[in-house]
N, CA, C and O atoms as a Tripos MOL2 file, in Angstrom:
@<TRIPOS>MOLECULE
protein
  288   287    72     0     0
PROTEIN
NO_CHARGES

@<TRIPOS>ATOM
      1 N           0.8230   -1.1980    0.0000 N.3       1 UNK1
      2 CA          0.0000    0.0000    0.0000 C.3       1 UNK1
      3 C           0.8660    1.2600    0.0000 C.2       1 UNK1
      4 O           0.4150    2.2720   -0.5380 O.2       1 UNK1
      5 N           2.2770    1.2730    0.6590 N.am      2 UNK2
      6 CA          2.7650    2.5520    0.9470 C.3       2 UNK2
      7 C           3.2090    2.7070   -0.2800 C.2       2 UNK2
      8 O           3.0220    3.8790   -0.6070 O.2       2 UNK2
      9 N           3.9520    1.7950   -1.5430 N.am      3 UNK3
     10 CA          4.6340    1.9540   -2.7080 C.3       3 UNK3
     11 C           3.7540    2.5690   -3.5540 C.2       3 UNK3
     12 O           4.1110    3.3240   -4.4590 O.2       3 UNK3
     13 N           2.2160    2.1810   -3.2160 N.am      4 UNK4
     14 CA          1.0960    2.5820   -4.3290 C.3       4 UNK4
     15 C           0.9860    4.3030   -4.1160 C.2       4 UNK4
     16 O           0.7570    5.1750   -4.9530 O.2       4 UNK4
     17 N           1.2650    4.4100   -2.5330 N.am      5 UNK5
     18 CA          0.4780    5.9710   -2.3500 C.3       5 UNK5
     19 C           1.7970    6.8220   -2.6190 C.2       5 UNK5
     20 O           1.6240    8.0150   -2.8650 O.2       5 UNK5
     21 N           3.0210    6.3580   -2.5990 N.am      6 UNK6
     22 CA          4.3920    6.8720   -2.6060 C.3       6 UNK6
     23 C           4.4270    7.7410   -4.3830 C.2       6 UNK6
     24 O           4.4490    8.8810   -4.8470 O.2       6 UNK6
     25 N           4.4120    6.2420   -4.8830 N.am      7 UNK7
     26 CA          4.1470    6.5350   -6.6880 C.3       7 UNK7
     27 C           3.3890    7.2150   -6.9580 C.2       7 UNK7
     28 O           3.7060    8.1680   -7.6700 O.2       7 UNK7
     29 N           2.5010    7.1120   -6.6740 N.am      8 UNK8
     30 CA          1.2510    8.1580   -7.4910 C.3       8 UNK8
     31 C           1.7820    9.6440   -6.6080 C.2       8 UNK8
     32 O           1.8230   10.6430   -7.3260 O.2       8 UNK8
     33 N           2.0690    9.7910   -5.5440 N.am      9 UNK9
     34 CA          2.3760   11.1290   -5.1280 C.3       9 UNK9
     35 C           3.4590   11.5420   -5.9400 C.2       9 UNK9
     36 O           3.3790   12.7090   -6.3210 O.2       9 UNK9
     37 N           4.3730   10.9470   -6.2780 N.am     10 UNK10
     38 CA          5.6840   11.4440   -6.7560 C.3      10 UNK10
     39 C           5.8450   10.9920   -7.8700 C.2      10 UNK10
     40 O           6.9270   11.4490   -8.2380 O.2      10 UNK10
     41 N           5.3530   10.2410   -8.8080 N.am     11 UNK11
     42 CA          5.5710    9.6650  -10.0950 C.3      11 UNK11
     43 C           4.6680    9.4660  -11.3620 C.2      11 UNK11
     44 O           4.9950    9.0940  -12.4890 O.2      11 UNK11
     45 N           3.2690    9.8660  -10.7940 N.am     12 UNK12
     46 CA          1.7980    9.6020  -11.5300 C.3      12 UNK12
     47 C           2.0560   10.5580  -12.6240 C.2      12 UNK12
     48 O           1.6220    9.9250  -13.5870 O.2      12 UNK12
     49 N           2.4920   11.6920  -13.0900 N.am     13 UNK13
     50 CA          2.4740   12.3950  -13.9370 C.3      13 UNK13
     51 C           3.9340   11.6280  -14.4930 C.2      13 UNK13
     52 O           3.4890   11.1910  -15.5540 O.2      13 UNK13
     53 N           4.8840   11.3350  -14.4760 N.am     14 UNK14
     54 CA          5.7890   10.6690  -15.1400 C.3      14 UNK14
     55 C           5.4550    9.4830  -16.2530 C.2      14 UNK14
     56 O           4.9870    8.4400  -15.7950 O.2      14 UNK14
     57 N           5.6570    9.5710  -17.6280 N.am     15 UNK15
     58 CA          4.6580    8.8350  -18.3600 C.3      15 UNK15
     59 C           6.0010    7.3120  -18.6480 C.2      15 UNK15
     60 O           7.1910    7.2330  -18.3420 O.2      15 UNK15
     61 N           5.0660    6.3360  -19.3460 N.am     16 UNK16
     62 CA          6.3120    5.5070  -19.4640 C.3      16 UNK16
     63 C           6.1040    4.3180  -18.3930 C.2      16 UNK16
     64 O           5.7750    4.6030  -17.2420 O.2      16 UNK16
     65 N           6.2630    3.2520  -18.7120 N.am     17 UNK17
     66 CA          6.2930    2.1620  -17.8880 C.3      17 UNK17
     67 C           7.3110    1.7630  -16.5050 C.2      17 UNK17
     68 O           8.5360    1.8850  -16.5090 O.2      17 UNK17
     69 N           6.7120    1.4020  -15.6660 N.am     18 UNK18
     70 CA          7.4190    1.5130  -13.9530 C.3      18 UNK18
     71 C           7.6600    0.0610  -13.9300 C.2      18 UNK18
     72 O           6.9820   -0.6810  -14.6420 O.2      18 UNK18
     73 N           8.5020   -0.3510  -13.2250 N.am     19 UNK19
     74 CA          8.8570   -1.9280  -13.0290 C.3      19 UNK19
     75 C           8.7810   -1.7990  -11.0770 C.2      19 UNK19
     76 O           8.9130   -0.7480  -10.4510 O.2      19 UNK19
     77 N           8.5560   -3.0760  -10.5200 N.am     20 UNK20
     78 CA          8.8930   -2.9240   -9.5150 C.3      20 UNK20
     79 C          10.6060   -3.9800   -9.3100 C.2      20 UNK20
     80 O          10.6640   -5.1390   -9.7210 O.2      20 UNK20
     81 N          11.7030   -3.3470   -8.6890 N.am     21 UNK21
     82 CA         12.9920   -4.5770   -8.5190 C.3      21 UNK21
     83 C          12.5210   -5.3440   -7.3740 C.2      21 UNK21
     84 O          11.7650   -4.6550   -6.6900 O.2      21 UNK21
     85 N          12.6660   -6.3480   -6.9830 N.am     22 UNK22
     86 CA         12.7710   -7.0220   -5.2970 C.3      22 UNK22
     87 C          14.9090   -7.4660   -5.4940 C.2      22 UNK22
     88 O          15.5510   -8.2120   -6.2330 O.2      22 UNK22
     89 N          15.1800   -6.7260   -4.6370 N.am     23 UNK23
     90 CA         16.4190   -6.9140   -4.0490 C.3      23 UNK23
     91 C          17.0040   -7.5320   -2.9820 C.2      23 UNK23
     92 O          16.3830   -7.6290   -1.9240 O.2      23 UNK23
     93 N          18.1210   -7.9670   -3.1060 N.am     24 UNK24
     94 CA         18.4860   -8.6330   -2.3430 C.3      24 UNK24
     95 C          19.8760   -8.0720   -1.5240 C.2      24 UNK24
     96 O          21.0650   -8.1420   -1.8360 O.2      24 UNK24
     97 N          19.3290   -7.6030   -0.5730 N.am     25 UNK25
     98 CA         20.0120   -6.2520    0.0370 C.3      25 UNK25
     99 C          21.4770   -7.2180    0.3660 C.2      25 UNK25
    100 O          22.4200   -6.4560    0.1580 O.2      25 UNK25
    101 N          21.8780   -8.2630    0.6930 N.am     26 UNK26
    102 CA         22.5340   -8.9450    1.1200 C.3      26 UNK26
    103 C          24.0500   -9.1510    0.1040 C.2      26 UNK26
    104 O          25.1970   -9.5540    0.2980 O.2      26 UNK26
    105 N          23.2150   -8.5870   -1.0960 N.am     27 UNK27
    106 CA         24.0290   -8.9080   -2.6360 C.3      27 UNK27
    107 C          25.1060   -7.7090   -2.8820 C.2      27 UNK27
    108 O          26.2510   -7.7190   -3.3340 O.2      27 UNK27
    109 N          24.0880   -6.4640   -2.2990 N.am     28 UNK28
    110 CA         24.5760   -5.2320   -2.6170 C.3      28 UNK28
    111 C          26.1770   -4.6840   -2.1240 C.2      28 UNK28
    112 O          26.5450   -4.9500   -0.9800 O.2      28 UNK28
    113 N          26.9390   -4.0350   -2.9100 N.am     29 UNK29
    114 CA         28.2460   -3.4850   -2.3320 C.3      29 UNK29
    115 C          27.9530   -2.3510   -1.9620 C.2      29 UNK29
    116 O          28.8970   -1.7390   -1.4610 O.2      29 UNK29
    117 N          26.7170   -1.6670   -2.0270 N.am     30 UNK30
    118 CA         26.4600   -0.1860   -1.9770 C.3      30 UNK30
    119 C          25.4250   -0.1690   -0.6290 C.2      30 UNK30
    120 O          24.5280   -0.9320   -0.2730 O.2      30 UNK30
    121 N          26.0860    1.2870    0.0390 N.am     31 UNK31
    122 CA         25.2100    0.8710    1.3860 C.3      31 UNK31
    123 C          23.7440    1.2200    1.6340 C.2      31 UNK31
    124 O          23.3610    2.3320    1.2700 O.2      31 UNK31
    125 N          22.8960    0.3890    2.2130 N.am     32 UNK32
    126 CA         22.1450    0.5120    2.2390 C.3      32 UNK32
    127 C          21.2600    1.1920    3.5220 C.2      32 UNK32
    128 O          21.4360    0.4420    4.4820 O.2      32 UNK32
    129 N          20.4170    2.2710    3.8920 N.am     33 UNK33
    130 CA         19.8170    2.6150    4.7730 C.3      33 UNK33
    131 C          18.6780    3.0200    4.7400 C.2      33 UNK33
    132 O          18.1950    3.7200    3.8500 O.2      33 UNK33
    133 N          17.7870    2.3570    6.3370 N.am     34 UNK34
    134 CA         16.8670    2.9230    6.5060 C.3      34 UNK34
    135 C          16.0630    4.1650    6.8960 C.2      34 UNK34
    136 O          15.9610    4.1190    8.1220 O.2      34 UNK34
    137 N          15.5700    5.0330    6.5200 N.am     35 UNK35
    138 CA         15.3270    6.4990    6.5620 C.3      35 UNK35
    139 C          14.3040    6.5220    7.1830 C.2      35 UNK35
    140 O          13.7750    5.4170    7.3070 O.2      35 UNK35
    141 N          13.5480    7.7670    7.8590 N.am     36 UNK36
    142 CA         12.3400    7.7580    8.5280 C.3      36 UNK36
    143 C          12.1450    8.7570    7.3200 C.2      36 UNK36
    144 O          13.0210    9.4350    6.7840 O.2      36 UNK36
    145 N          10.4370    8.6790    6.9290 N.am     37 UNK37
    146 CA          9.8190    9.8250    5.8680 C.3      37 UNK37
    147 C           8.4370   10.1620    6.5200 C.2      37 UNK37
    148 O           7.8990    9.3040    7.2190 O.2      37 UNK37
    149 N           8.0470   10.9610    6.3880 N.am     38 UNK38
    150 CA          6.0450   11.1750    6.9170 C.3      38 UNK38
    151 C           5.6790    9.6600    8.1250 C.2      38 UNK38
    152 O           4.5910    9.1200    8.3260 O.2      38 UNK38
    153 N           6.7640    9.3950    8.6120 N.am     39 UNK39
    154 CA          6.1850    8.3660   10.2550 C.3      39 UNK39
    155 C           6.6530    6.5160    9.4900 C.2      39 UNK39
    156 O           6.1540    5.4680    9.9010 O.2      39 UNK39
    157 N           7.5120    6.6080    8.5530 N.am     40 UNK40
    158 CA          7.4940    5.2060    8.2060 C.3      40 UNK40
    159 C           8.7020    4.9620    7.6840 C.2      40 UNK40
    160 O           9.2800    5.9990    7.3610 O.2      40 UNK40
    161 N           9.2080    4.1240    7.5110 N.am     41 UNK41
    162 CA         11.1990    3.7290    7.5970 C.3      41 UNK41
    163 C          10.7510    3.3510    6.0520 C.2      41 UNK41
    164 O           9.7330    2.8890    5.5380 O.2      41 UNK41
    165 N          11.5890    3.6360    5.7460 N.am     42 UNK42
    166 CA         12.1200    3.0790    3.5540 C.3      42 UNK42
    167 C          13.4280    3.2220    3.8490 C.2      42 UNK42
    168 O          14.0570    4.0460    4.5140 O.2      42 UNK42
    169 N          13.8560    1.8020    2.9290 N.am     43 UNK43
    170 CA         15.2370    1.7910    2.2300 C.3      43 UNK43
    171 C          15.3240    2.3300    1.2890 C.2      43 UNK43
    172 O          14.4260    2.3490    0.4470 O.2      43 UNK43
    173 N          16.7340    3.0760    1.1430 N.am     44 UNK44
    174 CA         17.2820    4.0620    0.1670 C.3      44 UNK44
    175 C          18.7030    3.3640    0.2020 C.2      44 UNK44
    176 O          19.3320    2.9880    1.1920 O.2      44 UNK44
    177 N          19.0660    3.2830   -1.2230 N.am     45 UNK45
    178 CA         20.1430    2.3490   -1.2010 C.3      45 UNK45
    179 C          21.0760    4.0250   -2.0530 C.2      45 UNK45
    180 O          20.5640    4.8860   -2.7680 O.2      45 UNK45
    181 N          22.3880    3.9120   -1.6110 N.am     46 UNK46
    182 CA         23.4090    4.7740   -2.0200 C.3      46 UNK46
    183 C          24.4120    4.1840   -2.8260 C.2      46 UNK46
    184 O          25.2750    3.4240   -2.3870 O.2      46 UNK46
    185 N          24.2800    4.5870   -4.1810 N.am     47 UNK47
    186 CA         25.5340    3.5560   -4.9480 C.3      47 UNK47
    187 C          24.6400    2.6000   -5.7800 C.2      47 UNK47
    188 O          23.4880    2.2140   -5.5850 O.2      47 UNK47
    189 N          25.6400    2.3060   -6.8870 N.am     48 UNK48
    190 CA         24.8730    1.3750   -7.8030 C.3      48 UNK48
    191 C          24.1830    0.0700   -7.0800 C.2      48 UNK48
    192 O          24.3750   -0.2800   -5.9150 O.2      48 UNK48
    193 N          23.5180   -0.4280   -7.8370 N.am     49 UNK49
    194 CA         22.5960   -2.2620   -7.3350 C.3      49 UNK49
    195 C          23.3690   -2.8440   -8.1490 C.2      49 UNK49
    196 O          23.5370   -2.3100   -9.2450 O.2      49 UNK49
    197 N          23.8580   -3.7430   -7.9270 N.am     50 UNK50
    198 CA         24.6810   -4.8940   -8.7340 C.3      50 UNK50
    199 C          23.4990   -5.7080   -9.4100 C.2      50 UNK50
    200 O          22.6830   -6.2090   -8.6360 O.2      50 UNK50
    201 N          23.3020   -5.9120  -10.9090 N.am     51 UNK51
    202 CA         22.1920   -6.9040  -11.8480 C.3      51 UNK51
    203 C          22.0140   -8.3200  -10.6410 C.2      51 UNK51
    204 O          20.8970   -8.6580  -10.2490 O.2      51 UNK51
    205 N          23.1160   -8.9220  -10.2410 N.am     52 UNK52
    206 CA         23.4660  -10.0570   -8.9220 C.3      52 UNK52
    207 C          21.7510  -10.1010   -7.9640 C.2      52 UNK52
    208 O          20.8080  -10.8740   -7.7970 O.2      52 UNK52
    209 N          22.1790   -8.7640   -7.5640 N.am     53 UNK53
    210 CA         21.3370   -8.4390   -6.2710 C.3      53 UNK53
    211 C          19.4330   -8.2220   -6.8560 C.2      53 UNK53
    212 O          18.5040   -8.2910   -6.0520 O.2      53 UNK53
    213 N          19.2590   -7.9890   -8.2350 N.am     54 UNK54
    214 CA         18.1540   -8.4040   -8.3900 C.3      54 UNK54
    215 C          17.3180   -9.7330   -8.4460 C.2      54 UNK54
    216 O          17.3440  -10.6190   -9.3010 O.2      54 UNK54
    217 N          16.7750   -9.6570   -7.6150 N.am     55 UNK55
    218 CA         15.9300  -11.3610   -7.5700 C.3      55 UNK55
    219 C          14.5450  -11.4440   -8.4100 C.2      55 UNK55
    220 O          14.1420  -12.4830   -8.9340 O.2      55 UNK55
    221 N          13.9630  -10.3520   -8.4530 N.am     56 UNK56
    222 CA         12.7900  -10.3710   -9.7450 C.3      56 UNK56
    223 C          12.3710   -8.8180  -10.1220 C.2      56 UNK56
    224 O          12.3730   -7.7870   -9.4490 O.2      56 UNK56
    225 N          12.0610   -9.0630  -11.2990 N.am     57 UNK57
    226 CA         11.2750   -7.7150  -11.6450 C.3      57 UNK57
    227 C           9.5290   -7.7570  -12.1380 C.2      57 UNK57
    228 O           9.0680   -8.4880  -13.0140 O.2      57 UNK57
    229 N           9.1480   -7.2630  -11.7230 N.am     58 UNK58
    230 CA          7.7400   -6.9550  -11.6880 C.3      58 UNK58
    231 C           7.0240   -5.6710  -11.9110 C.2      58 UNK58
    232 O           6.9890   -4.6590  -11.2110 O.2      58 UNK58
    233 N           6.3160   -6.0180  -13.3410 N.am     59 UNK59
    234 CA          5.5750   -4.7050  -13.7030 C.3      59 UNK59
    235 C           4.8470   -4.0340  -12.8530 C.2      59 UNK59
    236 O           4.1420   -4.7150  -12.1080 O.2      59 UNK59
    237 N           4.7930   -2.3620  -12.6940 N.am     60 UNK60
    238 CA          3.8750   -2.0720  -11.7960 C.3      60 UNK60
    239 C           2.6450   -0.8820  -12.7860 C.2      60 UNK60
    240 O           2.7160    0.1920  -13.3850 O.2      60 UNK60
    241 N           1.8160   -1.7090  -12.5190 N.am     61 UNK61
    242 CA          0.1870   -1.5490  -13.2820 C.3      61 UNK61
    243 C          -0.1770    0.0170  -13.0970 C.2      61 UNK61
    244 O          -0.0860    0.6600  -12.0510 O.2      61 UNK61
    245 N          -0.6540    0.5230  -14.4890 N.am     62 UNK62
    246 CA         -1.3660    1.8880  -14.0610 C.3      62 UNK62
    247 C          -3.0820    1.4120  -14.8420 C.2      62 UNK62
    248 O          -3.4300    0.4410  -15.5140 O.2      62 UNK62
    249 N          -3.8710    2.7270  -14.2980 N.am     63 UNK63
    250 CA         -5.1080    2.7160  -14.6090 C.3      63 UNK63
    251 C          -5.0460    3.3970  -16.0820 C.2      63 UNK63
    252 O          -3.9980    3.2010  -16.6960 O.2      63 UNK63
    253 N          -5.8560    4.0260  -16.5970 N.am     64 UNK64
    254 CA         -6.4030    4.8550  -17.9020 C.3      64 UNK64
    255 C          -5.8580    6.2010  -17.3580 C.2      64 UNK64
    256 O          -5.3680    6.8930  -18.2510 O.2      64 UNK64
    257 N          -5.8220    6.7030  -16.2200 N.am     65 UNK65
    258 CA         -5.7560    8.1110  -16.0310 C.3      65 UNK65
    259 C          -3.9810    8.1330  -15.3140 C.2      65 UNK65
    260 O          -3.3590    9.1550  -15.0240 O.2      65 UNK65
    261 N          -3.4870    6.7040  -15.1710 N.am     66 UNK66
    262 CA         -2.4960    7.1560  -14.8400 C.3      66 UNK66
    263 C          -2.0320    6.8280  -13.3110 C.2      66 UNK66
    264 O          -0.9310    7.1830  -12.8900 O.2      66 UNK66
    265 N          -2.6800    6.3430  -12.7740 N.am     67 UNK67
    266 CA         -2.4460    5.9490  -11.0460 C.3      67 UNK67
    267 C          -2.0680    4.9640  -11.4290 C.2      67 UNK67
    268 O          -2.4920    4.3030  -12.3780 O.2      67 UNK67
    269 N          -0.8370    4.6560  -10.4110 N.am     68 UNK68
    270 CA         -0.7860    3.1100   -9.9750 C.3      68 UNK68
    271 C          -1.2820    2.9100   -9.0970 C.2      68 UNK68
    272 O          -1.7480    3.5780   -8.1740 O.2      68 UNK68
    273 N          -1.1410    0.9920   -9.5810 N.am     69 UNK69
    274 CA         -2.4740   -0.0160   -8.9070 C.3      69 UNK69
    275 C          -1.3690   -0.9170   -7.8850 C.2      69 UNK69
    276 O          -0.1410   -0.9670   -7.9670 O.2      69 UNK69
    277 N          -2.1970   -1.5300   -7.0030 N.am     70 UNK70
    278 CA         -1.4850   -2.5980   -6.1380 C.3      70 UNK70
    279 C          -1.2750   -3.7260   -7.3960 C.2      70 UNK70
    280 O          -1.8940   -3.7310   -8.4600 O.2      70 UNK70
    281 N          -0.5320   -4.3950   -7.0900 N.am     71 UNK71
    282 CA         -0.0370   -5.5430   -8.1610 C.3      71 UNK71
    283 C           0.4440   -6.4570   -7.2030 C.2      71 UNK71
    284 O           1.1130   -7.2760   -7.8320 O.2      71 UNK71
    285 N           0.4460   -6.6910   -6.1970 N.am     72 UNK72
    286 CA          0.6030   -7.9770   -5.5080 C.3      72 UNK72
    287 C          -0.8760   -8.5980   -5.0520 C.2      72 UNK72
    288 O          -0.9370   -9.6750   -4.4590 O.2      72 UNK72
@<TRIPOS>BOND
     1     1     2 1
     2     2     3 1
     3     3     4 2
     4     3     5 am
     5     5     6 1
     6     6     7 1
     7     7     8 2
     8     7     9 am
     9     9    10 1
    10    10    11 1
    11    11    12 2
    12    11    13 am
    13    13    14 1
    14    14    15 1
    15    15    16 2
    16    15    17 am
    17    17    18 1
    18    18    19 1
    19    19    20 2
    20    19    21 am
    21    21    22 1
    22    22    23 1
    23    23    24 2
    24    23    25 am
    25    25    26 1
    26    26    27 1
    27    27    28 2
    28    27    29 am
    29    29    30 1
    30    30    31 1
    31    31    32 2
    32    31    33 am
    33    33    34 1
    34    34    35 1
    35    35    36 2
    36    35    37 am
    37    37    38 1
    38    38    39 1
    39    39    40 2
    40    39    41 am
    41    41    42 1
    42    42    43 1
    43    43    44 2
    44    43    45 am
    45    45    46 1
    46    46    47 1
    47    47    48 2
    48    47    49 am
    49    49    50 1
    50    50    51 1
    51    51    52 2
    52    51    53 am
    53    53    54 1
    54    54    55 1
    55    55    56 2
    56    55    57 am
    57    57    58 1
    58    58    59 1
    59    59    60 2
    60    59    61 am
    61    61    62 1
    62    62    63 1
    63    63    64 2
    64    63    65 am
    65    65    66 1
    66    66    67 1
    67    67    68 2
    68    67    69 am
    69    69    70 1
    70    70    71 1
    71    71    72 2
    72    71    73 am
    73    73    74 1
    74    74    75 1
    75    75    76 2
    76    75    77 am
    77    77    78 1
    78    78    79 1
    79    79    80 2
    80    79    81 am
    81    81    82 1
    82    82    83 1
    83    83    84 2
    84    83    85 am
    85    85    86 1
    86    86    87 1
    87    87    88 2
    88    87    89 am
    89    89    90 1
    90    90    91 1
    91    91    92 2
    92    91    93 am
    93    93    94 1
    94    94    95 1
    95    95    96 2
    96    95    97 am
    97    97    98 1
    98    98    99 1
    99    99   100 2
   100    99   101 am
   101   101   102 1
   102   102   103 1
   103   103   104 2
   104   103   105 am
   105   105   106 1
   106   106   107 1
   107   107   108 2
   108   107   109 am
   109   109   110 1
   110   110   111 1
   111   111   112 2
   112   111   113 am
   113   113   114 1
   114   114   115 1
   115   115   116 2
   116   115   117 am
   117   117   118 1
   118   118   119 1
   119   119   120 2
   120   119   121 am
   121   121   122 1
   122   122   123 1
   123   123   124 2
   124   123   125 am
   125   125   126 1
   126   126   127 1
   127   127   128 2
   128   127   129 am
   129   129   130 1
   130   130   131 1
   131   131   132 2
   132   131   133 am
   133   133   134 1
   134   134   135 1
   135   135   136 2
   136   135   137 am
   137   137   138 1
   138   138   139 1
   139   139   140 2
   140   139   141 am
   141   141   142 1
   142   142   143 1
   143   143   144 2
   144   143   145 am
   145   145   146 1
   146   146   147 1
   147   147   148 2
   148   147   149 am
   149   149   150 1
   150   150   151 1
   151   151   152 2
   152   151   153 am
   153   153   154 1
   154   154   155 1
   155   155   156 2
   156   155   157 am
   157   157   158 1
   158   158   159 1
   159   159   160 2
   160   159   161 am
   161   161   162 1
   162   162   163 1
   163   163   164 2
   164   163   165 am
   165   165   166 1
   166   166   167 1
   167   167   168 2
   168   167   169 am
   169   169   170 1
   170   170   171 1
   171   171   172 2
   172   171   173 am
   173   173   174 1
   174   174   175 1
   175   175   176 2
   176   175   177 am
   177   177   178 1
   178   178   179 1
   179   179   180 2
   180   179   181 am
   181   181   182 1
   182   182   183 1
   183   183   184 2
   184   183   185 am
   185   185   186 1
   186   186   187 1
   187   187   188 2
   188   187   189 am
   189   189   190 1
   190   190   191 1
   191   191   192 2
   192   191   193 am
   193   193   194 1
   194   194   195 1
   195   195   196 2
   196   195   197 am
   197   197   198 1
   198   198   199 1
   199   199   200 2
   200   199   201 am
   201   201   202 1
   202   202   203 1
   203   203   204 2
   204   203   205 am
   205   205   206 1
   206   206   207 1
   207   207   208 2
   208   207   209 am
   209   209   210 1
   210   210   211 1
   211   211   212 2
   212   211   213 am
   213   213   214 1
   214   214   215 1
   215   215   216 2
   216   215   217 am
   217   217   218 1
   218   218   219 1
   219   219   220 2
   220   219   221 am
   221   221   222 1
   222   222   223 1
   223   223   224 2
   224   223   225 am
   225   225   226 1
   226   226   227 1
   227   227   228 2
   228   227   229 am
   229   229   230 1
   230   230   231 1
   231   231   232 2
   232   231   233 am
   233   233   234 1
   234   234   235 1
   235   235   236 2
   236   235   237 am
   237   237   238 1
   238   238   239 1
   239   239   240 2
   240   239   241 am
   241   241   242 1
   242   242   243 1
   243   243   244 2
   244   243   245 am
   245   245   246 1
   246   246   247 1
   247   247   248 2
   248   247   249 am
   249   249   250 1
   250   250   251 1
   251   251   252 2
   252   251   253 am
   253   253   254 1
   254   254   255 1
   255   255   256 2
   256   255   257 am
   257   257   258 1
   258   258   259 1
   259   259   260 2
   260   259   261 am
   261   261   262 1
   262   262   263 1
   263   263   264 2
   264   263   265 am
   265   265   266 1
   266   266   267 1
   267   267   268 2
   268   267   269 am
   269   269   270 1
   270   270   271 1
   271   271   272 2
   272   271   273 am
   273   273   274 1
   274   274   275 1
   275   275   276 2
   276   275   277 am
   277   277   278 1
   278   278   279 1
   279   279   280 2
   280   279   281 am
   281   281   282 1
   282   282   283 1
   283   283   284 2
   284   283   285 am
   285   285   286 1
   286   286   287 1
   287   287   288 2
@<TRIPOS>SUBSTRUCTURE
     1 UNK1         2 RESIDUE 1 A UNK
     2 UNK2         6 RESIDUE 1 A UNK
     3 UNK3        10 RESIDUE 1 A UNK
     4 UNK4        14 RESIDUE 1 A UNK
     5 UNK5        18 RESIDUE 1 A UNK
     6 UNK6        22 RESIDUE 1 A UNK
     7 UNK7        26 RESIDUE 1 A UNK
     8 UNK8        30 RESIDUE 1 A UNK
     9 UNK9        34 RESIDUE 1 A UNK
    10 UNK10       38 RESIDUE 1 A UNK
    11 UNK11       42 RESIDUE 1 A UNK
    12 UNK12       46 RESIDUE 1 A UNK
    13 UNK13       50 RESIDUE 1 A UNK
    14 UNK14       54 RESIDUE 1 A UNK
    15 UNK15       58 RESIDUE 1 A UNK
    16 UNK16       62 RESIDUE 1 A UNK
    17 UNK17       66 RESIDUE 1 A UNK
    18 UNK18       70 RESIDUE 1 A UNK
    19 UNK19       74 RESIDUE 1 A UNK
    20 UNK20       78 RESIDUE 1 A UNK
    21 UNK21       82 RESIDUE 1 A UNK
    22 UNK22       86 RESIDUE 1 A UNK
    23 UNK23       90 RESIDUE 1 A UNK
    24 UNK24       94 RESIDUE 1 A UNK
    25 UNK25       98 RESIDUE 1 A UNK
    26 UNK26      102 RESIDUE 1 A UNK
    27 UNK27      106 RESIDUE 1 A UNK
    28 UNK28      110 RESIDUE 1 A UNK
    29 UNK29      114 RESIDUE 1 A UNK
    30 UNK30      118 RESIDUE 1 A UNK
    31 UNK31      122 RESIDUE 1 A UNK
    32 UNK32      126 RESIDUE 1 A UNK
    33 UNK33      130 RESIDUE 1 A UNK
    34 UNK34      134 RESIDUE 1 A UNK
    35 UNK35      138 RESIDUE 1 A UNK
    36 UNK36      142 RESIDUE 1 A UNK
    37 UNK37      146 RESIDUE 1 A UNK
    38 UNK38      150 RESIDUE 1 A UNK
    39 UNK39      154 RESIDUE 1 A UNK
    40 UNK40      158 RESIDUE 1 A UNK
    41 UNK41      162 RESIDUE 1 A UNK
    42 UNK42      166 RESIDUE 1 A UNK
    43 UNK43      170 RESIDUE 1 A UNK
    44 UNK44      174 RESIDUE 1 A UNK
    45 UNK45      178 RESIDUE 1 A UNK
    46 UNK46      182 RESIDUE 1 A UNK
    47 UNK47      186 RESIDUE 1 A UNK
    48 UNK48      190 RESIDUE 1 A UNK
    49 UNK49      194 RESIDUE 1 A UNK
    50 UNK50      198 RESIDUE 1 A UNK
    51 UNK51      202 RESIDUE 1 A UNK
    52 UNK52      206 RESIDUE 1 A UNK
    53 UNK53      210 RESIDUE 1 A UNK
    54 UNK54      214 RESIDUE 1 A UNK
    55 UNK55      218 RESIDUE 1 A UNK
    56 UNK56      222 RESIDUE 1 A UNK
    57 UNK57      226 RESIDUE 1 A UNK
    58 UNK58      230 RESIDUE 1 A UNK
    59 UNK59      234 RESIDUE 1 A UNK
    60 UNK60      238 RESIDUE 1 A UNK
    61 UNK61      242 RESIDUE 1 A UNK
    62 UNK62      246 RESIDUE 1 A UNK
    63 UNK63      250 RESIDUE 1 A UNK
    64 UNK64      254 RESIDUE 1 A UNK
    65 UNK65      258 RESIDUE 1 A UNK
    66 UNK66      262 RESIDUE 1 A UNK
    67 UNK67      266 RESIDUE 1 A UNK
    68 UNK68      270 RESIDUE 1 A UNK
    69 UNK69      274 RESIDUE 1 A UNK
    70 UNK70      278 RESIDUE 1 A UNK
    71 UNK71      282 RESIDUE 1 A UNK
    72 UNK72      286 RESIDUE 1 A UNK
């Protein structure tokens, strides 16, 4: 739910297809940290993702007007 309300706040006017990565933080040489934003912790990774450290990619769905949708 937070990725859905995150995107559309910050990305819904950005046209063009969104993927979601699932990472594998464990893979990464680049450091990784958790941030506090509006009351809720996200990882923000600093430094490239090694191709390694991706474990899947997954399209992330918009409507007709442009919102993204939950996709899990």
């Amino acid at each position: 739910d937070r990725l859905v309300q995150v995107a559309n706040h910050f990305y819904r006017q950005i046209t063009g297809d969104f993927v979601v990565l699932s990472i594998e933080t464990d893979l990464l040489t680049s450091e990784v940290r958790w941030e506090v934003a509006d009351g809720h912790i996200f990882p923000h990774i600093y430094g490239p993702i090694q191709p390694e450290a991706i474990v899947a990619v997954t399209a992330f769905p918009r409507n007709p007007s442009g919102h993204f949708l939950p996709f899990m």
